[in-house]
N, C-alpha and C positions, 0 to 999 in steps of 0.2 A: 590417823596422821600417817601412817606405817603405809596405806596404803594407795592415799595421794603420792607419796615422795614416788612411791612405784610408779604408778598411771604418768604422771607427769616424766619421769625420766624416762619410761617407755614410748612416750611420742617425742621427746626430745632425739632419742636414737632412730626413730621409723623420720622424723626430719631430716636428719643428716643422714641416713642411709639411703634414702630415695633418691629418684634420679633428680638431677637440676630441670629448671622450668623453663623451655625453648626462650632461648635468646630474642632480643628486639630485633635484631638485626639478622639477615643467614647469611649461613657460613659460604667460602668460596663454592662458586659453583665448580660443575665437573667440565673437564675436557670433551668427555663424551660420558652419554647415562650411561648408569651400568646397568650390565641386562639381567643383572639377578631379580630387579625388581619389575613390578610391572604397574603401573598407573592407570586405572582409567579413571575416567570424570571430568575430563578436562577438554571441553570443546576448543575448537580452532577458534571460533566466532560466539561472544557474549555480548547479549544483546542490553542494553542499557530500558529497563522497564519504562514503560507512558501506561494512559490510562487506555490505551487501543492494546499496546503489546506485551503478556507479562513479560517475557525476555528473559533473564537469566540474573535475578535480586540475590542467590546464592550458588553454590557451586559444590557437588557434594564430590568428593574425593576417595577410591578408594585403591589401597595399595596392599599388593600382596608381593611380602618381603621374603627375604629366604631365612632357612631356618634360625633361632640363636638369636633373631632381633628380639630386643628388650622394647623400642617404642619408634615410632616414626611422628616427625615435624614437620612444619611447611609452613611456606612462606610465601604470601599473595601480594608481590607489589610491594608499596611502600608500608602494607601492614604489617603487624607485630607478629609474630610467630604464633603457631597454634600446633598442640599436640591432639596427633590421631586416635581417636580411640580404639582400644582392642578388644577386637572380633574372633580374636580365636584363629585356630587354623592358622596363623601366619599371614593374618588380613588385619591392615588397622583402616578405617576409616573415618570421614567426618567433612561438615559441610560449613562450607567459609562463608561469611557475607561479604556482598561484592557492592554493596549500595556505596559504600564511600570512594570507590575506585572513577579516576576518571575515564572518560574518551582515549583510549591508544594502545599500544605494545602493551603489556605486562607481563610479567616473569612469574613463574610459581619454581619455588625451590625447595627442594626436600632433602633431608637429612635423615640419618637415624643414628639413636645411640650418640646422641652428642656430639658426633663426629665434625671434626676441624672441614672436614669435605663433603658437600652434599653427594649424593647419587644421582639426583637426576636433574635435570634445568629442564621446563616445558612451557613454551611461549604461548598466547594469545591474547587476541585482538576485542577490545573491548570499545563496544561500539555505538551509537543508534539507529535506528531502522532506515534504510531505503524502501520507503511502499514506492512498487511497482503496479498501477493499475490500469489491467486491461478492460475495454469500454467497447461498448458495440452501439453505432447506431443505424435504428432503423427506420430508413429512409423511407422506405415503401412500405403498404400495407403487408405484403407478402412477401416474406423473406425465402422462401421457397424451402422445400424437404433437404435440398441440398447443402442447403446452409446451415439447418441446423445438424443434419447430423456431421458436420466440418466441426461444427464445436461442440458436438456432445466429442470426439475423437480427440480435442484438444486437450479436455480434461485427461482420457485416458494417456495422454501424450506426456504431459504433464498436472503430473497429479496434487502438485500444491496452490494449482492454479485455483483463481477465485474470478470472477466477472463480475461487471454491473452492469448491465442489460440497458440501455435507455431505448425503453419498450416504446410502440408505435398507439397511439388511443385510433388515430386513423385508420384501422385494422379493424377495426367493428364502429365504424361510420360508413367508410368503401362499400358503394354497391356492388363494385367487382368484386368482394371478397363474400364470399355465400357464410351462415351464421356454422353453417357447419366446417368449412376451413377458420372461420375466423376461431373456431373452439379450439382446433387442434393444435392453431400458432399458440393460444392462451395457455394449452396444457403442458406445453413443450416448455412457456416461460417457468410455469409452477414446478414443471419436472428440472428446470437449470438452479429454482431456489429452492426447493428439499430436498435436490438429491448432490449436488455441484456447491451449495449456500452461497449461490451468486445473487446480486442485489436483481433486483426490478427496479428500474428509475425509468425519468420519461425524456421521450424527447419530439420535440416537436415542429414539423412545416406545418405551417398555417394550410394547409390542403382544406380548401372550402367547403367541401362533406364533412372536415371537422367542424371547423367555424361554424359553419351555419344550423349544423347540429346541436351547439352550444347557445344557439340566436343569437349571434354577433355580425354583423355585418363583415361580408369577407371580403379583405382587401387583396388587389392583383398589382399593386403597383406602391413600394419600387419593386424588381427584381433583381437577383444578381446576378442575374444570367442573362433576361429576355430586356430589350430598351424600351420594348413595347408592353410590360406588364404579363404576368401571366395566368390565364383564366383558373386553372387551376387552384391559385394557391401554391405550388410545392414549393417554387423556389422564391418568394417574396419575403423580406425579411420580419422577422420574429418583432424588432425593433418597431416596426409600422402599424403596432397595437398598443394603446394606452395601457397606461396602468391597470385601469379597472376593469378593458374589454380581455386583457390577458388573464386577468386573474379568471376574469369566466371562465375561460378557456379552460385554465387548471381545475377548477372547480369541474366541468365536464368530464375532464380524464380523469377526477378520482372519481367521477360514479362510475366510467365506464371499466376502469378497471376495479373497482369493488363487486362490479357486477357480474367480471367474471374471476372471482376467487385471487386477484392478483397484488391485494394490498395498496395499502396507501401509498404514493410515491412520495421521495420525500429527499431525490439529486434530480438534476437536470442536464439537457445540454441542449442550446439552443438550436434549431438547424440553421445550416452554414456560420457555425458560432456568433449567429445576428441577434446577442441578447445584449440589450441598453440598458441603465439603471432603473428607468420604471419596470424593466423586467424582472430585475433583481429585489425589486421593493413587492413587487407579486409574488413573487417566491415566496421570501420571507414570510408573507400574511398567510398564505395557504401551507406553511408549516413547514416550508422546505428546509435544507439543512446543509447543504451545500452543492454549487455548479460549477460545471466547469466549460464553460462557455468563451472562458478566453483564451486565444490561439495561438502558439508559436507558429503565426501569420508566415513568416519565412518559408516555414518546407512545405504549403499548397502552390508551390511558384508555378504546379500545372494551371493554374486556374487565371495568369498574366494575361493570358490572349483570349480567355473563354467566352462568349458572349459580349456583352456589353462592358464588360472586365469589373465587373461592381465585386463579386465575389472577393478576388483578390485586393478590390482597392479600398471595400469598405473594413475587411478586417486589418489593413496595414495602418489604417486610420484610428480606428476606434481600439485595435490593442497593439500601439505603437511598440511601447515596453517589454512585451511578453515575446521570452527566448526561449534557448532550451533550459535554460538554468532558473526559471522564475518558478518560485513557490507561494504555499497558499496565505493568502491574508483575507481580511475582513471590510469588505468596501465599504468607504465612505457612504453616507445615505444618498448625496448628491454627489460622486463620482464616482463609474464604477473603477478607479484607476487606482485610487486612492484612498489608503489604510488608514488616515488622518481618525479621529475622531469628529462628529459619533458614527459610528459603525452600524452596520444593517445585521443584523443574528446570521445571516448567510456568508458559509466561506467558498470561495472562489478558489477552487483550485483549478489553476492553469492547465490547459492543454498541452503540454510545454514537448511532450511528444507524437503531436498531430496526429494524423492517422497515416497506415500502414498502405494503403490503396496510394499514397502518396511517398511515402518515404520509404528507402530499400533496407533492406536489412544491414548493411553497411553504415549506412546513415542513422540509424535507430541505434547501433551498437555505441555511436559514436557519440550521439545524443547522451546516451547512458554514463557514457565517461567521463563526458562534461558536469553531470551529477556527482558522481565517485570515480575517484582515480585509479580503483580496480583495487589497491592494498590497502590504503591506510583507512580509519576509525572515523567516521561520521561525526562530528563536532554538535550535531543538531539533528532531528527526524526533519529526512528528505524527502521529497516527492518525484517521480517519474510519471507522466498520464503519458498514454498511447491510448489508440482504438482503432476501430475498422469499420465495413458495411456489411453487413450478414444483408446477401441479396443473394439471385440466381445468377450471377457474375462470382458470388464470391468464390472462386477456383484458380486452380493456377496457381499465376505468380505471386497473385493478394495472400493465398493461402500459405504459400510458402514462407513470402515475407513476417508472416504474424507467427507462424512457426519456429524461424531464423532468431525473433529478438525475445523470443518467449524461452530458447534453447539457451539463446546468450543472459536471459536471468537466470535461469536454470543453476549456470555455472557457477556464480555467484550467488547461489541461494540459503539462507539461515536453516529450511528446510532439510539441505543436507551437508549443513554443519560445512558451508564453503562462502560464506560472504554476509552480507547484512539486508539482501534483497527479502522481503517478504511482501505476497500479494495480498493485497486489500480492495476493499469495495469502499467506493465515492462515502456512502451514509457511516463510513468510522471515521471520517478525516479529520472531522472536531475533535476527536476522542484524541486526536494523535497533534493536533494545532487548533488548540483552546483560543480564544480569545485572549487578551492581557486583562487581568487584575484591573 
């Protein structure tokens, strides 16, 4: 009994001698941090987790205090206080969870030693993702040496960059295209997704060496360029194929690119964004996963006077709605406008920032602002799409331009811990805008 009464009043005293247990609340912040201590762990930008981006679910903290400290505390927002643990040397550290924090500013405040006055007050912005994605389409069978190595330099330009390729299958149907260039474009695709881990997707003009390679009867009319139809194929719309002659069609480009080592495609983009709901319902059956085929029609306003003017007049038509600011939904089975239920398994993420051979860098910047206001906290994961034409033109000022707003994500990038922009490829966009329950 003698030595209970001990044990028991010996943690009685180690109770009341210990230090007290950080407050729910912290103490005033400071005027300015004091510089004895020093902080790191604490980004500018935390990104709120999805099932595309882990982001920043905790926040490990660590502080190296000056000599004589007994403990250090902190405080995340409207959470309850948490003691650092000690590390020795004059280091406490420890890692917060940040799952219950919402969308915006928050505060981190630290104290030690119980003190009426913290040491340091350090802000950050707590957020969800802006996917920013760049998209390439290729128009021609041959996109020429020039073009790619313009984007093999982009990566080295920027190195958080990521692409989705919407590859050409007409590139190994082209009798202009000999089987030995057509390898080389193929190898340069597999060198952009093992070495860059940029997507391959496809994209497609009905060019009649495709079609008819597929046995589809090829249609020349309508066009959005020619009043007269065009033999070709390249410019007649995507639209001007049934459900079931399209889906052929896909069916053809996944042998042709299995055949050459290039994977199953599985985004799209229709050429001159001429894809209709039966296109959409093609998609879906051959596995696809998401397209982005509808256009913030607006900034091609080169295309007003072009030909026959169907270009311009058919997508102001068929994607009225779509601006800069529209993001991704799940079309209706019978409209592709409309998110209504029931829904097609394909999401539709908008073009919302056209392509770069049309819009200057100025305008793309400006685009992007209309997404995020450059400071505050994403309320929701946003989308950005942009793209280009990797051809034997693509130089100059195209090149510049895609340089310009690639520079201007750059600045704003979660990459380097300066904004919430992070690049994505078309095939994670489900991961990041699921369907609804």
């Amino acid at each position: 009994m003698r030595l209970v009464i001990v044990l028991v009043f010996a943690a009685a005293c180690s109770g009341t001698n210990g230090p007290p247990p950080p407050t729910a609340t912290p103490p005033a912040a400071p005027a300015q941090n004091d510089p004895a201590f020093t902080v790191h762990g604490i980004r500018h930008w935390s990104l709120i987790p999805n099932a595309l981006t882990k982001g920043d679910p905790t926040m490990t903290i660590d502080v190296a205090a000056p000599a004589g400290t007994g403990y250090v505390d902190v405080w995340v927002g409207p959470q309850a206080g948490v003691r650092l643990d000690d590390q020795g040397n004059g280091h406490f550290a420890g890692t917060i969870d940040l799952a219950s924090l919402a969308p915006g500013a928050t505060d981190v405040i630290l104290a030690a030693d119980s003190s009426d006055a913290a040491f340091a007050k350090i802000s950050f912005m707590r957020s969800h993702p802006l996917y920013v994605l760049m998209t390439t389409d290729y128009d021609f069978s041959d996109p020429a040496d020039s073009s790619l190595t313009v984007m093999d330099s982009l990566h080295r330009l920027h190195p958080a960059l990521v692409m989705t390729h919407f590859a050409s299958p007409y590139t190994f149907t082209d009798p202009a295209v000999t089987p030995e260039r057509a390898g080389v474009i193929a190898a340069w695709w597999r060198h952009a997704r093992d070495d860059f881990h940029d997507e391959i997707g496809l994209h497609i003009h009905p060019y009649c060496n495709f079609v008819e390679a597929a046995g589809v009867t090829c249609n020349t009319m309508p066009s959005v360029e020619f009043a007269n139809g065009d033999t070709t194929g390249y410019t007649v719309e995507v639209a001007s194929y049934s459900e079931a002659d399209f889906l052929t069609l896909l069916h053809k480009a996944d042998e042709l690119f299995a055949a050459n080592q290039l994977g199953k495609p599985i985004t799209f983009r229709a050429g001159a964004w001429t894809a209709s709901i039966e296109t959409l319902r093609a998609l879906a059956a051959d596995g696809f996963v998401a397209d982005t085929s509808a256009l913030n029609w607006a900034k091609v306003e080169e295309w007003k006077n072009v030909g026959n003017k169907e270009l311009w007049t058919w997508n102001m038509t068929h994607w009225a709605p779509i601006d800069d600011t529209s993001q991704p939904y799940y079309p209706n089975h019978d409209d592709i406008l409309a998110s209504s239920p029931p829904p097609l398994s394909i999401l539709e993420v908008p073009d919302n920032g056209a392509m770069v051979d049309y819009v200057s860098t100025a305008e793309m910047t400006t685009i992007l602002s209309h997404n995020w206001d450059g400071t505050s906290a994403l309320a929701e994961p946003t989308q950005l799409t942009v793209g280009f034409h990797p051809s034997k033109n693509y130089v100059g000022d195209v090149q510049s331009r895609t340089d310009g707003i690639l520079t201007a994500v750059d600045q704003h990038a979660y990459f380097y811990d300066s904004g919430p922009c992070v690049y994505a490829v078309l095939k994670d966009m489900p991961k990041a805008f699921p369907p609804s329950p």
